[in-house]
C-alpha positions in Angstrom: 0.0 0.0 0.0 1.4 3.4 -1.2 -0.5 6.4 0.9 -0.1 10.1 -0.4 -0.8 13.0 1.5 -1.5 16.2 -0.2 -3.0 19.8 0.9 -1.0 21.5 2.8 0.3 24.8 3.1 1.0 27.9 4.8 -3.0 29.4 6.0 -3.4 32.7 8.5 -4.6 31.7 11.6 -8.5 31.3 11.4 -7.8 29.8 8.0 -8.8 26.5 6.5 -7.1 23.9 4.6 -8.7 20.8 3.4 -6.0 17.4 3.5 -6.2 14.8 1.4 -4.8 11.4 1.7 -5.3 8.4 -0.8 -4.1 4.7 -1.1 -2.9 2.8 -3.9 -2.1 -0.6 -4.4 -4.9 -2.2 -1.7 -8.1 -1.3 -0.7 -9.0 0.6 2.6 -11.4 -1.6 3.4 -11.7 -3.2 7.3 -8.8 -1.1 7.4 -8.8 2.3 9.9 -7.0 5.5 9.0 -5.9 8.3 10.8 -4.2 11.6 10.9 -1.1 12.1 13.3 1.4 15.4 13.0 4.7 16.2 14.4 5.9 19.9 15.1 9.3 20.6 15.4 11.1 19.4 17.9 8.2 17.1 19.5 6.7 13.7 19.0 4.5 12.4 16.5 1.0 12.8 18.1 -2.6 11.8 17.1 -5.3 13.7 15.4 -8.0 12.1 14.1 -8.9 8.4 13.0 -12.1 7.2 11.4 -13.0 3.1 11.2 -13.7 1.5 7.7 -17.1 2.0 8.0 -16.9 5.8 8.8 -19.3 4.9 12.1 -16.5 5.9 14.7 -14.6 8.7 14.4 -12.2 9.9 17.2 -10.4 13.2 17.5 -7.6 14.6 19.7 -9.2 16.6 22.0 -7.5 20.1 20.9 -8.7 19.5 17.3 -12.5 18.7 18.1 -15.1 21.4 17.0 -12.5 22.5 14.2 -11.4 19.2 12.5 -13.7 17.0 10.4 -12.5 13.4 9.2 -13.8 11.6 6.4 -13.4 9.0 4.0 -14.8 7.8 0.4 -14.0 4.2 0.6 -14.8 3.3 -3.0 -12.3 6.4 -4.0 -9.9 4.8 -1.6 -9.5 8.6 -0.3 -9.6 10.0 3.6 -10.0 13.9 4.3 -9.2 15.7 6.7 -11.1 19.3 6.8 -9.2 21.4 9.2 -11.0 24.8 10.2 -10.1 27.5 12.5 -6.5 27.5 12.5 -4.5 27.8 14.8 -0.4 28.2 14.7 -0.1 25.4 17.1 -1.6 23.3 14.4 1.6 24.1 12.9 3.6 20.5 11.9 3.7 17.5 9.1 0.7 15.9 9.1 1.2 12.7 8.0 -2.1 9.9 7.9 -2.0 6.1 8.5 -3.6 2.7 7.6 -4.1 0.1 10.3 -5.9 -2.9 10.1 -9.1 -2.9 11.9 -8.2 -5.1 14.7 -6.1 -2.6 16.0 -8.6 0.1 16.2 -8.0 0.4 19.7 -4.6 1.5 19.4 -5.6 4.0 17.0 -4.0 6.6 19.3 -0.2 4.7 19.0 2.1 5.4 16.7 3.0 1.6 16.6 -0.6 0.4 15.5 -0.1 1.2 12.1 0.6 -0.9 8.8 1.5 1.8 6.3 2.5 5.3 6.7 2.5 8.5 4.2 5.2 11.1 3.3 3.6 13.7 5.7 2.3 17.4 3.9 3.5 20.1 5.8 1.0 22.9 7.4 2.0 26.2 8.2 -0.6 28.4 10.2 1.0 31.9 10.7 0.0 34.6 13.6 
């Protein structure tokens, strides 16, 4: 499985951007994906996951009410809509396929299969 991550950018703070991650080479189904980021200088933390089904959708709490997950299984495709900007959303944001199973560990970096390249978002002051 090859994941790409695309949308980011540099947004003012109270900005939007809309992230985009899709999967080749296998399908994402019974499979969950998430969004994690890292910021300079820290750890790789979690944002947002969403189950194959779409039914459960968890969210860091410092994102909720402003981030929206997603997903169009049949395009193979997860969003991310990011709203209300803020520049400690600053960092890669890189998403993640993990088998269903594992949807417990959604939050750990080590219960993923496949990673992307990370897109890079920049919210300025």
């Amino acid at each position: 499985v090859q994941l790409q991550a695309s949308g980011g950018g540099l947004v003012q703070a109270g900005g939007s951007l809309r992230l985009s991650c899709a999967a080749s080479g296998r399908t994402f189904s019974n499979y969950f994906v998430s969004w994690f980021r890292q910021a300079p200088g820290k750890e790789r933390e979690f944002v947002a996951a969403i189950n194959w089904s779409g039914v459960s959708i968890d969210y860091t709490d410092s994102v909720k009410s402003r981030f929206t997950i997603s997903r169009d299984n049949a395009k193979n495709t997860v969003i991310l809509q990011m709203n209300s900007l803020e520049p400690e959303d600053t960092a890669v944001y890189y998403c993640a396929v993990g088998n269903g199973r594992r949807y417990t560990h959604r939050r750990r970096v080590d219960g993923y299969d496949y990673w992307g390249q990370g897109t890079l978002v920049t919210v300025s002051s």
